[in-house]
C-alpha positions in Angstrom: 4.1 14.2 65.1 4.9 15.8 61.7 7.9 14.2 61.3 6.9 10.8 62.2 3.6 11.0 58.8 6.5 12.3 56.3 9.1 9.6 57.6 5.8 6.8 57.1 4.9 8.6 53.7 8.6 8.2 52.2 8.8 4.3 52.9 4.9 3.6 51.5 5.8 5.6 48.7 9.1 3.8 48.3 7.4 0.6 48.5 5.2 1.4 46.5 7.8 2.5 43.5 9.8 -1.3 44.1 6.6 -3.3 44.0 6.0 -1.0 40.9 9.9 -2.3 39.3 9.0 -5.6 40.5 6.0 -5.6 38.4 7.0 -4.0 35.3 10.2 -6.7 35.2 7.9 -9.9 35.5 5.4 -8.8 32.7 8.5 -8.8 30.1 9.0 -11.9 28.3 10.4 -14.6 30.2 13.7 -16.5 28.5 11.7 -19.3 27.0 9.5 -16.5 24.9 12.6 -14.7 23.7 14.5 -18.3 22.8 11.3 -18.9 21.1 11.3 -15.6 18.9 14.5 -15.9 18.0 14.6 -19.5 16.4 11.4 -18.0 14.4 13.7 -15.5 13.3 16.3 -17.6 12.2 13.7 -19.9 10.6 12.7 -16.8 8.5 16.6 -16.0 7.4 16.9 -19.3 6.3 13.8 -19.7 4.8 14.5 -16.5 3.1 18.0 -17.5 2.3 16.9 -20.8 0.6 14.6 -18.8 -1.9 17.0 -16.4 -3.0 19.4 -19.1 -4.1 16.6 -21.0 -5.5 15.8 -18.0 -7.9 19.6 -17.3 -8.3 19.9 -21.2 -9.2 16.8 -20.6 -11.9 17.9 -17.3 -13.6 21.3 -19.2 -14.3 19.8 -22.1 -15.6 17.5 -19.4 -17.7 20.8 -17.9 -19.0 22.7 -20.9 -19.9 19.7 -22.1 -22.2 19.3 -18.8 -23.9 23.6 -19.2 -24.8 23.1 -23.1 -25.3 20.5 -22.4 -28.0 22.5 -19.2 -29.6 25.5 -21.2 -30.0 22.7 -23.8 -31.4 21.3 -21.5 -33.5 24.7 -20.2 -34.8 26.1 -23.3 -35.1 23.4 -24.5 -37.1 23.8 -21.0 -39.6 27.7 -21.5 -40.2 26.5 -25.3 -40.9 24.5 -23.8 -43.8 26.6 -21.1 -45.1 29.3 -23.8 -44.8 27.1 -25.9 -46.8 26.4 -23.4 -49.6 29.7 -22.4 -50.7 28.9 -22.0 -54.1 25.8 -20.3 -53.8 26.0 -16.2 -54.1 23.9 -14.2 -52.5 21.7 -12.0 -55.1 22.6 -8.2 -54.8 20.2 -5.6 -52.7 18.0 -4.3 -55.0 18.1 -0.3 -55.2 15.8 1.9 -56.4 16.6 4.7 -58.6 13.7 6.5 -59.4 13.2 9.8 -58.5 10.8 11.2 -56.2 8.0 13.3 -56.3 6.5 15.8 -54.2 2.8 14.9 -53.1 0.4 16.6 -55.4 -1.3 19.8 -53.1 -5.0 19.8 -52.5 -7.1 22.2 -55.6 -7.5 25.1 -52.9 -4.0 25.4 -52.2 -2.4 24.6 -48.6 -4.3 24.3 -45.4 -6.5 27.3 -44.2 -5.4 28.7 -41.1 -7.7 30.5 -39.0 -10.7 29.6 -40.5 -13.6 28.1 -38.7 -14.9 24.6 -38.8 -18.4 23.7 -40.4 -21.0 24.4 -37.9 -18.3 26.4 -35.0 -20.1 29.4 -33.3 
């Protein structure tokens, strides 16, 4: 009779383990779930995608101003030095005196190693 309980023990035991596989494979997401997940992801790249040209579109927008209004503003220089030909420009003024030392205090230079007013 031994024989026969181990030989009935292996097949519930083996059924057991398949209904377990069976049941682990239909709780995973079915094909609708993961078509689902992935056009969210895609949605995301593009929305992502879209953004990082939009800023890439507005810092070069940014940088043509700043050179539009340097050539402007150095157009609008040479206009003026153009313009003033017969105008010199004054020379830098220099100073020639010589310098001093500052004056030291009455009691000489600082005091090292002496105490403060009111230091234990």
């Amino acid at each position: 009779m031994k024989p026969i309980k181990l030989l009935k023990m292996k097949k519930i035991v083996s059924l057991v383990i398949l209904a377990g596989m069976f049941a682990f494979y239909a709780c995973g997401p079915s094909a609708a779930d993961k078509e689902a997940a992935e056009k969210a992801e895609k949605a995301k790249a593009d929305s992502l995608a879209g953004v990082a040209k939009a800023a890439t579109l507005d810092s070069v927008n940014k940088i043509n101003a700043m050179k539009d209004s340097i050539v402007k503003a150095e157009d609008a220089k040479m206009a003026g030095a153009n313009h003033n030909t017969t105008a010199t420009k004054p020379a830098p003024k220099t100073d020639n005196t010589p310098t001093t030392q500052p004056a030291q205090p009455a009691g000489g230079g600082p005091k090292v190693g002496a105490k403060k007013p009111g230091a234990k």
